[in-house]
N, C-alpha and C positions, 0 to 999 in steps of 0.2 A: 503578359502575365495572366495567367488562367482566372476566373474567378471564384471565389471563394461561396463552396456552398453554404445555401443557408442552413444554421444549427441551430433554427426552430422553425421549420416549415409548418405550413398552415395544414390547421386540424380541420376536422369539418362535425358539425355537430345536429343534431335535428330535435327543434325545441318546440314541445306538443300545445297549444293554448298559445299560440305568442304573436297574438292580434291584439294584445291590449293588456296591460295589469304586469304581474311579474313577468308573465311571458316574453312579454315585449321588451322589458327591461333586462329578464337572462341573453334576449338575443342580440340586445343592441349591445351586452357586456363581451359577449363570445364573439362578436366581429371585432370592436373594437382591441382585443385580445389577438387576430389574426385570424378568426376563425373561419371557413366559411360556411353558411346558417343553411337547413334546409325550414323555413317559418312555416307552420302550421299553423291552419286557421279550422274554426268548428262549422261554420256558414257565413261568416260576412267577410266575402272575401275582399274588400275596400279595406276594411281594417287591418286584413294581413299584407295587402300590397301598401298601407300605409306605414308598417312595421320594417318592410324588404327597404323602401326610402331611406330611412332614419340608419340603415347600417351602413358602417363602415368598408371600403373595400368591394370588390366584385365578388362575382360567385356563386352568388344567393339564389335561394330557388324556394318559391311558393308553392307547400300542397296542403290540401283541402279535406276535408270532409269526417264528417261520422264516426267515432274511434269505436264508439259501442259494436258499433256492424265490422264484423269479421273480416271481411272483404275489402270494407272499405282501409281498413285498421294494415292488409297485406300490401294493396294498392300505395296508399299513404309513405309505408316503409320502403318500399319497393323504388316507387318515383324518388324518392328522397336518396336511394342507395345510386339508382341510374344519372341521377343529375351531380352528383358530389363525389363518384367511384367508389365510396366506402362512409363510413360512420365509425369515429371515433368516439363522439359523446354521445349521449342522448339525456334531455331534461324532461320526466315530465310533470308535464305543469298541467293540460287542460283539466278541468273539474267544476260540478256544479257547487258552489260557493253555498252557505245557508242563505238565505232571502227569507222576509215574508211568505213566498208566493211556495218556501219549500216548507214554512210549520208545519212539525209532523210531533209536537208535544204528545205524550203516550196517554196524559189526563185529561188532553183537551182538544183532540179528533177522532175521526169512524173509522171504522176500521180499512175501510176503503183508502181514503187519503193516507192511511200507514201504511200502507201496503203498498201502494203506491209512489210515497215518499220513498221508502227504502230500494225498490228496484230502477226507481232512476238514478238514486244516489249510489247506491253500490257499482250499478252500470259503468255508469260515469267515472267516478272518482278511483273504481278500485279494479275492475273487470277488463276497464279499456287500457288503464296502462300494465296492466298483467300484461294484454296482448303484444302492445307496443312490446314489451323489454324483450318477451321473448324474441319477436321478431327480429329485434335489433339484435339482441347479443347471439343469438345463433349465427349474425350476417357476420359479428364480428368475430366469432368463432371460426367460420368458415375461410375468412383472410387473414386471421392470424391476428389481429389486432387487439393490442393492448389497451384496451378503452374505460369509459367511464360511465357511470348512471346515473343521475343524482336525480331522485324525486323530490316533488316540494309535498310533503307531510302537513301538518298541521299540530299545535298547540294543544287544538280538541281532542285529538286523542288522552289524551292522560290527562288533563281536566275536565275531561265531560262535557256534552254539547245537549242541553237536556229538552230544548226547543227544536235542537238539529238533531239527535242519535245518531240517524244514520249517515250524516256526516263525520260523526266521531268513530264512529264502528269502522267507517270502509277506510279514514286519514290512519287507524292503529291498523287494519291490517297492512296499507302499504309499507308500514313503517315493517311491520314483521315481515313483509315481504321483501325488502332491500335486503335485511338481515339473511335472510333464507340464502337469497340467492349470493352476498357477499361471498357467502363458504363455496355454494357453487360454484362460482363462476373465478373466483381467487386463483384456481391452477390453471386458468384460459387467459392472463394475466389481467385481467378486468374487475372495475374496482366499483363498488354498488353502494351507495351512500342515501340519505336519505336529510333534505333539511325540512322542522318545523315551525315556521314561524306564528308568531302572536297575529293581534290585528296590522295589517299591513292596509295605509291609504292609496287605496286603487281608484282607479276612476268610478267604478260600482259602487262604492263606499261612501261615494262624496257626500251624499243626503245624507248618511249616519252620522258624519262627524261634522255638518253643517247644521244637526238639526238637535232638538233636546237631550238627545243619548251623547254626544260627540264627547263631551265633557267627564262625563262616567268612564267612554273607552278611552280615552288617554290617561286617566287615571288609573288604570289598572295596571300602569307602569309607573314605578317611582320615577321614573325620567320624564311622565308627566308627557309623553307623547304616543306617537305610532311608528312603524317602520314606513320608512318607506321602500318603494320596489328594486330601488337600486340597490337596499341594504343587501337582500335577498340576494341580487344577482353578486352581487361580491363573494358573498359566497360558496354561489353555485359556481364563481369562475376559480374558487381556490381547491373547491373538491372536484370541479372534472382536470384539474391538471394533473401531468404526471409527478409532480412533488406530494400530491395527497394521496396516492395509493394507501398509505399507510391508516390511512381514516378511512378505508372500507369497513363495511359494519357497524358505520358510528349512524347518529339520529343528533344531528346539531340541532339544539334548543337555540331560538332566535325569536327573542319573544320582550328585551328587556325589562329582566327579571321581573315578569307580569306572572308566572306561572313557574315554580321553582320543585322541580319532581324530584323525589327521592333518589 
């Protein structure tokens, strides 16, 4: 008796930041889904080989480096295309998060550190995954494939980030940049989404909600807590699927009703 093909063959996906935080957590949701990952690390490559461990399934393949640098950002997509045959998803995740070390308050530094703050933040958070999507959805233009995008947004867009700005500034343009290219890219049959989530307890975080603020950011949700990262990935694994096309163009709020936008 012949065997019976599989009717859900394994997708393949390349999820940008996923050495640790949500990253780690969308890829460990996309293997365990069937998927298989191409993991992206920003420089500590230990922590993305300790992500490629934790998934499920064979397949996997680690690339590296620098999204801001063009080059590197082609290489990245490239190895990631060579190792997996093609790209069905793409998440992206990497981004510089607010910290202390990014205060760029507009009342309360020189003009230097502003200037400063905002060209790494935009770099980062909104220039680098510009380049990613192109590069991706042109790959999947080129094969034909009906794929998926799903960035992780942020909260601070539409509530303001007034210690971060330019954090808030470059999380609202990706968000209007999912949207852009939804229309775009909708007759290539590929589907462009965008989630935001609230405060999420990442490992970076641990001192915020261990320390005299923790109690204020949990509170900022009537549920009296934080997401955590696997929330996130759940739902990055219901919008790269082919059941969500239909939520292209959406901006999923995941924030537990901590921030409720008109």
């Amino acid at each position: 008796m012949p065997d019976t093909p599989d009717p859900t063959p394994r997708r393949t996906a390349l999820v940008t930041g996923a050495s640790r935080g949500i990253g780690r957590a969308v890829a460990v949701a996309l293997a365990g889904r069937g998927d298989r990952v191409a993991v992206h690390f920003g420089s500590d490559r230990s922590a993305g080989q300790e992500t490629i461990e934790m998934l499920a399934g064979e397949g996997h393949v680690l690339v590296g480096g620098d999204l801001t640098d063009d080059a590197v950002a082609q290489r990245v997509v490239g190895e990631a295309v060579d190792a997996l045959g093609h790209l069905d998803v793409l998440v992206n995740n990497a981004a510089v998060a607010p910290s202390a070390a990014s205060h760029h308050r507009v009342d309360d530094v020189d003009f230097e550190t502003w200037q400063r703050a905002w060209r790494s933040m935009v770099d980062v958070d909104l220039l680098a995954p510009a380049a990613v999507t192109y590069l991706v959805a042109r790959s999947m233009i080129a094969t034909g494939t009906a794929g998926a995008v799903v960035t992780i947004g942020s909260r601070g867009a539409y509530r303001g980030e007034p210690d971060h700005p330019a954090y808030g500034a470059a999380k609202a343009g990706l968000h209007a940049m999912g949207q852009s290219l939804a229309l775009a890219l909708a007759p290539h049959g590929i589907s462009v989404a965008t989630v935001a989530p609230g405060f999420v307890a990442t490992q970076r975080q641990d001192e915020t909600l261990a320390g005299p603020r923790g109690d204020a950011v949990r509170a900022q949700s009537p549920f009296g807590r934080v997401a955590t990262p696997q929330e996130v990935a759940e739902a990055v694994l219901y919008l790269t699927s082919p059941q969500a096309q239909w939520a292209s163009g959406a901006v999923l709020d995941l924030n537990g009703a901590s921030y409720l936008r008109p």
